[in-house]
N, C-alpha and C positions, 0 to 999 in steps of 0.2 A: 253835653249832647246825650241825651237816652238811646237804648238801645232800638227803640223804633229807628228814630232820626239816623244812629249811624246804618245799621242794616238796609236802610234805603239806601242811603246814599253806598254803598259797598254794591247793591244791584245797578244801580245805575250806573257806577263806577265799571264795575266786574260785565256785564252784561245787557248795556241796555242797546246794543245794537243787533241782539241774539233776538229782539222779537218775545211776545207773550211767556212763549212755553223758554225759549232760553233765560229769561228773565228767571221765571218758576225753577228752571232743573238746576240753576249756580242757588238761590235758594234753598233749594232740598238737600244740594250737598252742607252746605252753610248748617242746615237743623240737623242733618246726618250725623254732622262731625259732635255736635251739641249733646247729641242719642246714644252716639254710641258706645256700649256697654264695657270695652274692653280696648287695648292698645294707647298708644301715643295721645292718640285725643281724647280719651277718658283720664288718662292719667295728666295731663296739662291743663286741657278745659274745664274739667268737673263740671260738664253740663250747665256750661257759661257763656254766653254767645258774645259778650264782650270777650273774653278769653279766644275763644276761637277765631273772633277778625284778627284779636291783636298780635295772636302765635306769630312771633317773627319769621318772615318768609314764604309766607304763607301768599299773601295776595297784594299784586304788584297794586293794586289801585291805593295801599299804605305808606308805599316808597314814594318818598317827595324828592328823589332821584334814583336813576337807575344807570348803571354803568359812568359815575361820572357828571350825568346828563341829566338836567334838571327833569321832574316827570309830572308835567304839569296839569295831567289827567291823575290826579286822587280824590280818598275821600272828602279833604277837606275844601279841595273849589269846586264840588259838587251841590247843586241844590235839585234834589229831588222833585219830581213830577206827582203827582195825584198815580200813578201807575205804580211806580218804585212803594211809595208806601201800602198800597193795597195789596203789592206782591208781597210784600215783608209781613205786613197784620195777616195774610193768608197763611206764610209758611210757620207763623208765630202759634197761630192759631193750631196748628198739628198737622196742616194740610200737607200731603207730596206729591209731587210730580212723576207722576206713573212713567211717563218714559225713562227716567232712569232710576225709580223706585226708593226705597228705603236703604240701600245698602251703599250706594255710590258718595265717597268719601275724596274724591280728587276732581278734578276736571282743566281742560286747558285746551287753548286755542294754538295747533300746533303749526298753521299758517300753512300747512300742504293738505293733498288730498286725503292721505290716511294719518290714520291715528296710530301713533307709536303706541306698542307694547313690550315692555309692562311701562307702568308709569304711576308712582313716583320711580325712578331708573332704580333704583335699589330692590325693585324687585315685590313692594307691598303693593301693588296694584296693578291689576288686569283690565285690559280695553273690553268694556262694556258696552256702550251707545255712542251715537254722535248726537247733539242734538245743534243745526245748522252749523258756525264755526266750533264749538267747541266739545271737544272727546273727555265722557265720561268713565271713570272708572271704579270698579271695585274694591276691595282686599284681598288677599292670597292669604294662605292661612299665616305667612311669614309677619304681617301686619299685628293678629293679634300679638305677638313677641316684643314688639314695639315697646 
């Protein structure tokens, strides 16, 4: 599978009930993490976007279980839409998603109305946006230490 084919399928997986723009803003964090210059995901990914889906624990649509529980929503029984791949060759291409910009490195669907802060819980990320279910987040300066 090329890095197009998986990345589709990781939006479709990750976000394709988020709508256009949630599709786009789990993308922009996806190229984010690929960009960024410093901390944990510079030093693991090396601006590798296979490296970055595959960072363990990183993104439930990888888990072919979860608590036990078979998780029969992943990348691999996913086939992508004509939409998933134009989102992907868009964010590939260099394109981001201004609602949660260039800097947002987390993101997650926290099933209430607000979005917990900080997040990841250890304190590297600040509640930034929402965009529909899912809350985006920043770094703190404690991230670049990572």
């Amino acid at each position: 599978m090329d890095d197009r084919e998986l990345f589709a399928r990781l939006i479709k997986c990750e976000a394709e009930g988020e709508g256009e723009h949630g599709m786009k803003a789990v993308a922009t964090v996806v190229m984010n993490r690929v960009r960024v210059p410093y901390g944990e995901y510079q030093t693991v990914n090396r601006g590798n976007i296979r490296n970055v889906i595959y960072q363990p624990r990183q993104f439930t649509c990888l888990a072919t279980e979860i608590a036990g529980i078979a998780n029969i929503q992943n990348i691999w029984s996913m086939t992508p839409d004509p939409i998933h791949y134009e989102i992907a060759d868009w964010a590939l291409s260099g394109n981001i998603f201004s609602g949660v910009g260039a800097e947002s490195l987390w993101y997650m669907n926290p099933y209430v109305v607000e979005c917990p802060d900080p997040f990841p819980y250890n304190g590297t990320g600040y509640w930034f946006t929402r965009v529909n279910q899912h809350c985006f987040y920043n770094p703190t300066n404690l991230y670049a230490q990572t």
